[in-house]
C-alpha positions, -999 to 999 in steps of 0.1 A, spaced: 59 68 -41 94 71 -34 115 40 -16 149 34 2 176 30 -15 190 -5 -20 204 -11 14 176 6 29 153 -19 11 172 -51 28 174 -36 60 137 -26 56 131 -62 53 153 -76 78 129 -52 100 102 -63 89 104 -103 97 79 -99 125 54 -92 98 57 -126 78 59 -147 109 24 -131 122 6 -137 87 26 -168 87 6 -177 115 -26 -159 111 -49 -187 109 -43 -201 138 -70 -202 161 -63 -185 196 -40 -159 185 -38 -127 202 -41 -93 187 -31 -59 200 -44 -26 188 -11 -10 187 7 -10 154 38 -34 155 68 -21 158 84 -33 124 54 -15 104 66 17 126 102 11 114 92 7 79 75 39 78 101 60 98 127 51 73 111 59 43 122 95 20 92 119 28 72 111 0 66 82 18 57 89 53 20 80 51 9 76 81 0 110 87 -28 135 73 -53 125 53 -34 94 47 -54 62 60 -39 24 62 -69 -2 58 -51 -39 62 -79 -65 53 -70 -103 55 -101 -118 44 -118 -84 56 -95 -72 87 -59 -80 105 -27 -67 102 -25 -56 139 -14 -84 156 2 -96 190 39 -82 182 43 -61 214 51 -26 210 80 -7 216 64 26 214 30 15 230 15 2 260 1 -34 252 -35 -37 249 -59 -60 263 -62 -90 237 -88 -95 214 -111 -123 227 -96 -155 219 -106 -169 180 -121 -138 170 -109 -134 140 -113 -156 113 -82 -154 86 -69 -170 54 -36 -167 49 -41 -168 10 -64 -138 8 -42 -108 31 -53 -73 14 -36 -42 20 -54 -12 7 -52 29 14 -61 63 4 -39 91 -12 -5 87 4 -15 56 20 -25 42 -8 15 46 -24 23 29 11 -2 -3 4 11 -3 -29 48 -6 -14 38 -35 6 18 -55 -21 53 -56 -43 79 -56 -14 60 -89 3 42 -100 -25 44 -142 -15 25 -130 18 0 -100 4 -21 -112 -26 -39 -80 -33 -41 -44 -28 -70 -17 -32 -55 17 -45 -81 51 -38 -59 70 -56 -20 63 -55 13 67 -74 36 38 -89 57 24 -70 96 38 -69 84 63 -92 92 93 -70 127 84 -68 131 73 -108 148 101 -134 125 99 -169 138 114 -199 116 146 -190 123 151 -156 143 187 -143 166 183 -116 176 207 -85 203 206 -59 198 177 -39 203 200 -6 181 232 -18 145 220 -22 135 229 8 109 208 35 93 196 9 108 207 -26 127 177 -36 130 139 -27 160 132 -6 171 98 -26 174 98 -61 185 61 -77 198 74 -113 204 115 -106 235 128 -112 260 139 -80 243 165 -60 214 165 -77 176 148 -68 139 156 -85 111 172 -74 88 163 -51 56 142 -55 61 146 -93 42 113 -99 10 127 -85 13 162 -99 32 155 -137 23 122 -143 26 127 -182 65 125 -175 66 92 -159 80 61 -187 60 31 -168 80 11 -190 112 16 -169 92 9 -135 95 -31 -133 130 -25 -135 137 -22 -99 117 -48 -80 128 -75 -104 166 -62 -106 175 -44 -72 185 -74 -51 199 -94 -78 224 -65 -86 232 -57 -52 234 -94 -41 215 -92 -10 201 -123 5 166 -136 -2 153 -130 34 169 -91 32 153 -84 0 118 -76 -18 97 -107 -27 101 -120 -61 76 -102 -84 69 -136 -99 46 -142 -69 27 -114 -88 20 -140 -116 -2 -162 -95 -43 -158 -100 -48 -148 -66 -32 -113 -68 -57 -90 -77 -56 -52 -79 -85 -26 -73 -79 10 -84 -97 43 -79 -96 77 -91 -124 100 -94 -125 128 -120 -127 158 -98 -96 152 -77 -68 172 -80 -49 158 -59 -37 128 -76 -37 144 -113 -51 125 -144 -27 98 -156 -13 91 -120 -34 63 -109 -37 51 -145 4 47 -147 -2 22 -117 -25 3 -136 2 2 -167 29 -9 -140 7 -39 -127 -3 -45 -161 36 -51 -168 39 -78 -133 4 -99 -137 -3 -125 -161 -45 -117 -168 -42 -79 -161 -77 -78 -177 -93 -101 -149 -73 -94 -122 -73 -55 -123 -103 -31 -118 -97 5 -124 -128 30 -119 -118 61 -129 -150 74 -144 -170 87 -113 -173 125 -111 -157 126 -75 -129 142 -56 -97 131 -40 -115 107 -14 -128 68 -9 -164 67 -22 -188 56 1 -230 52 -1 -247 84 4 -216 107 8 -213 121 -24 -241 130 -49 -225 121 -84 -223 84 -69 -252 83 -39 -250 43 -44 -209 36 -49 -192 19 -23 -159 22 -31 -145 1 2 -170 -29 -5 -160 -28 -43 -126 -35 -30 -135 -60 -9 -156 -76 -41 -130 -74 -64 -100 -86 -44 -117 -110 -20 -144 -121 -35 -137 -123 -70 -166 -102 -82 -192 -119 -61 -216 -96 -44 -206 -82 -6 -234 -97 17 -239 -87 55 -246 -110 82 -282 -117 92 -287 -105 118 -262 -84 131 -243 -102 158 -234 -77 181 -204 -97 199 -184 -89 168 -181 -53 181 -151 -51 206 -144 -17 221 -115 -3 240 -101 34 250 -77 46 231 -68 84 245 -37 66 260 -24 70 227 -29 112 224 
């Protein structure tokens, strides 16, 4: 999916402090959560090229830290603070904070696993596109004016396109046989450096990615065409190129006979038993260990509130 530029990406960051104090702080007990999302995630989103605005659609955002919380007491600037969560509800480990997503959202969890990789230590990908591929010229790519593509013809930043020029849109997703995932790495282990930005402005090194705990769980089924063949799998090559036991610490199904959407029990007849959200949760959390519920079902762990304030 396609990212800011280089000066986009520091003040990106710089916005985005709020989000590394809260999972800074995550474990303590008696912190208060909000349902709203915080403003700095909002920020993040709103400046990103349109390839990247995944917050909308089909496009869903699933943050688990040790199963859920991203949404956290950072008042809004947008919303109306809700009532808090009841105090030590959640139970969090700072050393296990999953992002994960669908389609477009997917490319957005993505984003945040390599942008704040000393804070997230995994991500789960149903079907996604490398990151700062959308905005990456390969050898086969054909360029259009930069100003005629339209609402949704052409990217609006291009990082190696000639003046007055820019690339197609979504071309990750639809022509992923042009991507070189060998040039991918380039940018999050070169952009600050070159543009001597300050550690705190910038992406986190992508030698946190090196560390056993990052893990990587990655979906696409055969039927969708959405996300063509090869997309997803040029993730996979990218991550392959940051972790040190890609073999352990990535799982990639891409052999279910499914469509562009997350697998669940009983939803789809080719795979009546695959749960695609638990595998996630097995994989990145759990290190391959099984997914077991609570016996019995304690019903104080539901908490409801009324969200049509927010229509």
């Amino acid at each position: 999916s396609s990212q800011p530029g280089a000066s986009g990406i520091g003040r990106m960051q710089a916005q985005s402090t709020g989000f590394r104090r809260v999972v800074d702080n995550m474990a303590a007990v008696g912190t208060k959560f909000s349902h709203s999302l915080p403003g700095s995630m909002r920020k993040i989103a709103r400046m990103a090229p349109r390839s990247s605005l995944l917050l909308a659609g089909v496009g869903m955002i699933l943050v688990v830290a040790s199963v859920l919380a991203y949404f956290t007491a950072q008042r809004s600037s947008a919303f109306e603070r809700l009532e808090s969560f009841p105090v030590g509800w959640l139970n969090i480990d700072p050393a296990h904070v999953i992002v994960g997503g669908h389609s477009n959202a997917a490319d957005f969890a993505h984003q945040i696993h390599i942008a704040f990789s000393k804070t997230v230590s995994g991500v789960c990908m149903f079907a996604g596109a490398p990151y700062h591929c959308a905005v990456t010229r390969f050898a086969g790519d054909s360029l259009i004016d930069a100003d005629g593509g339209g609402a949704r013809g052409s990217v609006p930043t291009c990082s190696n396109c000639p003046k007055g020029k820019t690339l197609i849109y979504d071309k990750c997703k639809s022509k992923p046989w042009l991507v070189d995932v060998g040039m991918l790495p380039d940018y999050p282990r070169r952009v600050c450096r070159n543009n001597k930005m300050p550690e705190h402005d910038c992406l986190d090194s992508v030698d946190n990615l090196r560390q056993k705990r990052h893990r990587v769980y990655l979906q696409r089924g055969l039927r969708d065409k959405c996300y063509l063949k090869g997309s997803v799998a040029n993730v996979e090559a990218l991550y392959a190129q940051l972790l040190d036991d890609p073999g352990t610490q990535i799982h990639f199904n891409n052999t279910l006979n499914l469509p562009h959407a997350i697998p669940k029990p009983g939803k789809y007849a080719e795979a009546p038993d695959y749960d695609g959200p638990g595998e996630c949760i097995r994989h990145t959390i759990l290190g391959g260990k099984e997914v077991r519920s609570r016996e019995p079902f304690e019903q104080s762990n539901i908490y409801q509130f009324d969200q049509t304030k927010f229509k």
